[in-house]
Steps between C-alpha positions, in 0.01 A plus 500: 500500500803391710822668663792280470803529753805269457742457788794223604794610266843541621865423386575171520752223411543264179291146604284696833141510478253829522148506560292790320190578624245693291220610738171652355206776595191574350162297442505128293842411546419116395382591175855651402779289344827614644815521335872548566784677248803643515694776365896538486642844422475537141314205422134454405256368779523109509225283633574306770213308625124502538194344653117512385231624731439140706845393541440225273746581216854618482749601291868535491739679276798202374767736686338450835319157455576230771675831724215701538111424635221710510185448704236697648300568820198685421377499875828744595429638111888405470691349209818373586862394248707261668854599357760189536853444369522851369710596241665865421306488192149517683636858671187722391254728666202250502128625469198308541194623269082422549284394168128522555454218274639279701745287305883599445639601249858553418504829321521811725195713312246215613484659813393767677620515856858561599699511823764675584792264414776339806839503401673137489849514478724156448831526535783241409 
């Protein structure tokens, strides 16, 4: 089991950068895959980003590819999204989420862990 907490959002600028910072608790963090969505008012929850168990394998959504980068430190049991050249369209309440399988998975019901969600707001 693990107790997800994200932090780092704020109201930025079109084209600034934000780091997000999703720091875990609880036993076998390393065996988790972590992964990032979003959620706009009104809209359904959008993955974002992910990262298996090792920090071997990644995965982007198109709207954020070559923008955003994930990457994890399992030593400070953080995972971290890099945020660059942001864009209105990526204001969202962002939430990481924990699978015990250990590989991502883009659809929202594949996991089991949530946090509480940081609030990134882009404005033009």
């Amino acid at each position: 089991q693990v107790q997800l907490v994200e932090s780092g959002g704020g109201l930025v600028q079109a084209g600034d950068s934000l780091r997000l910072s999703c720091a875990a608790s609880g036993r076998t963090f390393s065996d988790y895959s972590i992964t990032w969505f979003r959620q706009a008012p009104e809209k359904e929850r959008e993955f974002v980003a992910g990262i298996n168990r090792s920090g071997s394998s990644t995965e982007l959504a198109g709207t954020v590819k070559g923008r955003f980068t994930i990457s994890r430190d399992n030593n400070k049991r953080t995972v971290y999204l890099q945020m660059n050249s942001l864009k209105p369209e990526d204001t969202a309440v962002y939430y990481c989420a924990a699978d015990a399988l250990g590989v991502v998975s883009r659809r929202p019901r594949a996991y089991d862990s949530w946090g509480q969600g940081t609030q990134v707001t882009v404005s033009s």
